[in-house]
Every structure is written in structure tokens, then in C-alpha cells.
N, C-alpha and C positions, 0 to 999 in steps of 0.2 A: 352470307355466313350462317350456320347453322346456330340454333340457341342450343345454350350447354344443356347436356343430361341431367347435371346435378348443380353446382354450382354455389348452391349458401353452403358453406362452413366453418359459418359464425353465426351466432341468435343474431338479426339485425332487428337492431331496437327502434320503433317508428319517430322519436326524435332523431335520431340520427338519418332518415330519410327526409323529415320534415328540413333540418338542415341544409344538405345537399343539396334539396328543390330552392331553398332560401339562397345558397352562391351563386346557382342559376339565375334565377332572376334577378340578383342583384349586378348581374353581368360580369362577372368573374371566368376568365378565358378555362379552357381544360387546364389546363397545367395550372394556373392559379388555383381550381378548386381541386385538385385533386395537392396540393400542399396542405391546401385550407383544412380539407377534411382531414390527412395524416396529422395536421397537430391536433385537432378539435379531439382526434380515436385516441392521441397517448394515452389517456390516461381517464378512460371511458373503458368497460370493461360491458362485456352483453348481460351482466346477472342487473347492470342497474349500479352498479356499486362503481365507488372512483379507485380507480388505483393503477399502476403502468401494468402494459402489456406488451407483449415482442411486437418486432416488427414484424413478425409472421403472421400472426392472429390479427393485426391490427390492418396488414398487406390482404387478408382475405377479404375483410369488411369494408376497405377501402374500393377494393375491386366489384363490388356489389352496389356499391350508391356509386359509383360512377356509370355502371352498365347502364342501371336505373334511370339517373337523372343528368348524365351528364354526355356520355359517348355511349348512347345504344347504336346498335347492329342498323346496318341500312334498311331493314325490311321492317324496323319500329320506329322510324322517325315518325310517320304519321300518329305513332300511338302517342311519344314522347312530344310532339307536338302538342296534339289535342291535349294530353295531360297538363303542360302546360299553360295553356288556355283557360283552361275549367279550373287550376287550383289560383288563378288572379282573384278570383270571386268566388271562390268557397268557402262555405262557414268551416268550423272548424270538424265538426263531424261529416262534411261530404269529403272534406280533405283527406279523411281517412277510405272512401272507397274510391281516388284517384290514387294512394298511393300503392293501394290494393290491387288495385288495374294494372298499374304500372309493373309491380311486382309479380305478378299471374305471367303477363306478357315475356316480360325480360328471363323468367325465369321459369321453364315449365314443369320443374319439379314441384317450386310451390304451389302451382295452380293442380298439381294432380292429387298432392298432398291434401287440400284442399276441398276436393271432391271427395274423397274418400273419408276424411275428418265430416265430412255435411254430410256425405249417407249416413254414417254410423251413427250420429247424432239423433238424424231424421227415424233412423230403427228403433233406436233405445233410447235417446235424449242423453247418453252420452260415450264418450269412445275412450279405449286404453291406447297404450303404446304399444300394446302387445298386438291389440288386433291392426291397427293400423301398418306396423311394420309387415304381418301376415299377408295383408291387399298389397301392402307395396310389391314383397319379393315376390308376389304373384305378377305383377307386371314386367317388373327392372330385373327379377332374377334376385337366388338368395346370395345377398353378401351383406360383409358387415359395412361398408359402405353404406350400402342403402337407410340400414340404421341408423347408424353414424347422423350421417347428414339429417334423416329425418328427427332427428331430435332437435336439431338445432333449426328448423324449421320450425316445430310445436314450439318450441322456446322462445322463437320469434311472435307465431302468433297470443301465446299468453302473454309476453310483452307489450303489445300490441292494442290489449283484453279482449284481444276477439275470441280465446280462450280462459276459461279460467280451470286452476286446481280446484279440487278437491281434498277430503279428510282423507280419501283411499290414496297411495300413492300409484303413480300413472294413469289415474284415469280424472278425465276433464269432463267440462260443460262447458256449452258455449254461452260466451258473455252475453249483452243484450243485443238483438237487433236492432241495427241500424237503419234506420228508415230513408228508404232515399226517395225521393219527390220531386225532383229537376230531370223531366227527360235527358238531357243534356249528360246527367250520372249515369243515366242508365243506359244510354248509348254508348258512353264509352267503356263501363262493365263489359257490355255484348262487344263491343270493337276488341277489348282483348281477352278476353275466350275463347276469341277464335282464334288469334293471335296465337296463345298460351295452348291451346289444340290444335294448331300448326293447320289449322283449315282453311278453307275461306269460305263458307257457307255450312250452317244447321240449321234448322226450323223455327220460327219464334219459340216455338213449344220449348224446344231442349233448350234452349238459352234462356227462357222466362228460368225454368225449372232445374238451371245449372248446379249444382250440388256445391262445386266451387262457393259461390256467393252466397253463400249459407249465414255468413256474417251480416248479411243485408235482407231488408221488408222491401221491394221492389214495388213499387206502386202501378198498377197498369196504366201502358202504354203502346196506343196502335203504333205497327211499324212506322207508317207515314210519320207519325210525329219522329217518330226515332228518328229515321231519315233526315228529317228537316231539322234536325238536332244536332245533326254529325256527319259530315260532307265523306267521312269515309264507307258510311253503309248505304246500302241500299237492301231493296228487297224486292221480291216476287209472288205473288199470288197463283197459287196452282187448282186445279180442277178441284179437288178435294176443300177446297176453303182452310187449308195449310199455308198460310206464308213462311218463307223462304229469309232469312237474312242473310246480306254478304258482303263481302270486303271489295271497294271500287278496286 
């Protein structure tokens, strides 16, 4: 099955991911978590705030931490697997770049969103709405979709605090850096970028240097450890003294 184009059209707030992951492992069949969740969204709204919402608004967010953590696509079970693997034993901040992971992969809008929010940053140390929608419809084509959605994407990530506002409005900085120092994170980061770029191989290079994980201090790590870290990748060594990552 193909992953959607677009697909968030709600802020999803990273408690409410964090939740989701929590019905999972507490062994809660699909159809129980996915009840679980609808009552948990009544009356959860994505600014933060309590109050009811339709079951329309509530039906999109529902559909989003299930894709996530509950019924992904066949070709992300390994991701969905390995995610939950790594978050039995994560602190509370590596937790945030498995749900990260998870979210890039299941969802490749936000991981492009994403890329482009980490160049502009990397340019200027920080990016508006305006320019970001300008990179988009330069990809996805000009519609007010593309907008649309991306805002609730950035709303997601200020949620999140992987972004924060500013005095100016539309225009952000990015929270702190998250340090990640468990190969183990950072294999599964590289396992869905590729994922989330619908490839199955780039170069250590462009995956160290991925624009997406801009919200992360990525600690070096040769491939081989990566490898031995995460039964989904492997790697290659070529002429050039360029290694090769890739999906078994």
C-alpha cells in the first residue's frame, strides 16, 4: 500500500502519541485502542486546551496515532516493530526521537515538512510559514491544501517543542537539540528516512546530514555499529571510501 500524500489534518500532540504507544503495549487489541483513543480525543482539542470536539476532527486524529502505532501499512511493520522495541527502554527524551521516527515513516509529508523546516533553520537560524509553504508548493504543486495541512503539521511540531514561536508572528526557532547517544536511536532515525523518502538506500553522508532530524545532535556512529544495532540495515562500502546504508 502506498503512504498518503498528506495525511495530518490535525496538530497531533506528542502526548497523545505517547498514549497510543501506552494501549499498545499494554496489549489492547486494534479495535480496543482504537475506542480507547476516541474517548481519551473527546474532549482533547490540538491547541492543548480541554473542551469537545466533532467526531470529525476527532476521526482525523484518531486515524493518525493508529496508522502510527497501531495498524501501519505492511511495508512499516519492521519500523513499527523496531519502534516498539526501543521505546520499552527509552528515557523520556529518546522517546521523543522514536516517536519522531515513527511519524517521518508513517507519514511522508511530515518528514518532507521537516527537511525543509531544518534547511531554513540551518540558513538563517529560523524559518516563517511563508517560506516554508513557498518549498512546499514547489514540490506538491500550488494548492491551498498543501497549506492547510502544513500548518497543522508546524503546530504539531511546536507541540511537540521541537519548534518554538516567536515575538514575530509565523516565524519559529528551533527548540533545543536533542542529543541522541544510543546507536540503537540512531539506526532507527536512518531506518525511517528511508522509509519516509520511500527509498531503500543513501549514503551515510546524506542520512548523518538529513535535514529532517534537525531536531536531533546525532552522535557519530560507524555503520557497522549501526548495523549491529538494527537488524533492518545494512551497509556497503564502495571504492570512494563512501558507505552505502540500506534496508534488508
Amino acid at each position: 500500500m502506498k503512504q498518503p500524500t498528506y495525511g495530518i489534518k490535525q496538530t497531533i500532540r506528542y502526548q497523545w502519541m505517547q498514549h497510543a504507544c501506552a494501549l499498545v503495549q499494554a496489549g489492547h487489541t486494534p479495535a480496543e485502542t482504537r475506542a480507547l483513543l476516541d474517548s481519551y480525543l473527546i474532549e482533547r482539542k490540538g491547541t492543548g486546551s480541554m473542551g469537545t470536539r466533532s467526531a470529525n476532527t476527532r476521526g482525523f486524529v484518531l486515524a493518525n496515532l493508529m496508522a502510527c502505532w497501531v495498524t501501519p501499512l505492511p511495508q512499516l511493520n519492521s519500523v513499527h516493530d523496531t519502534a516498539l522495541q526501543l521505546i520499552e527502554s527509552a528515557s523520556e527524551t529518546d522517546a521523543i526521537a522514536v516517536h519522531w521516527g515513527v511519524a517521518c515513516a508513517t507519514y511522508p509529508f511530515w518528514y518532507h515538512i521537516a527537511r525543509h523546516v531544518g534547511r531554513l533553520l540551518s540558513l538563517q537560524g529560523h524559518c516563517t510559514q511563508r517560506q516554508l509553504v513557498t518549498r512546499l508548493n514547489e514540490q506538491y504543486g500550488q494548492t491551498a491544501t498543501v497549506s492547510r495541512y502544513a500548518q497543522y503539521v508546524v503546530r504539531s511540531f511546536v507541540a511537540w517543542g521541537i519548534l518554538q514561536d516567536t515575538d514575530t508572528p509565523g516565524t519559529l526557532v528551533s527548540g533545543t537539540p536533542i542529543p541522541i547517544q544510543n546507536p540503537a536511536q540512531a539506526a532507527f532515525l536512518f531506518q525511517s528516512c528511508l522509509h519516509a523518502a520511500q527509498v531503500t538506500s543513501k549514503s551515510y553522508t546524506a542520512l548523518s546530514n538529513d535535514a529532517a532530524l534537525f531536531p536531533f545532535s546525532l552522535s557519530y556512529f560507524a555503520p557497522a555499529v549501526l548495523e549491529k544495532n538494527n537488524p533492518c540495515l545494512t551497509f556497503m562500502s564502495s571504492g570512494n571510501n563512501e558507505e552505502t546504508m540500506m534496508l534488508r
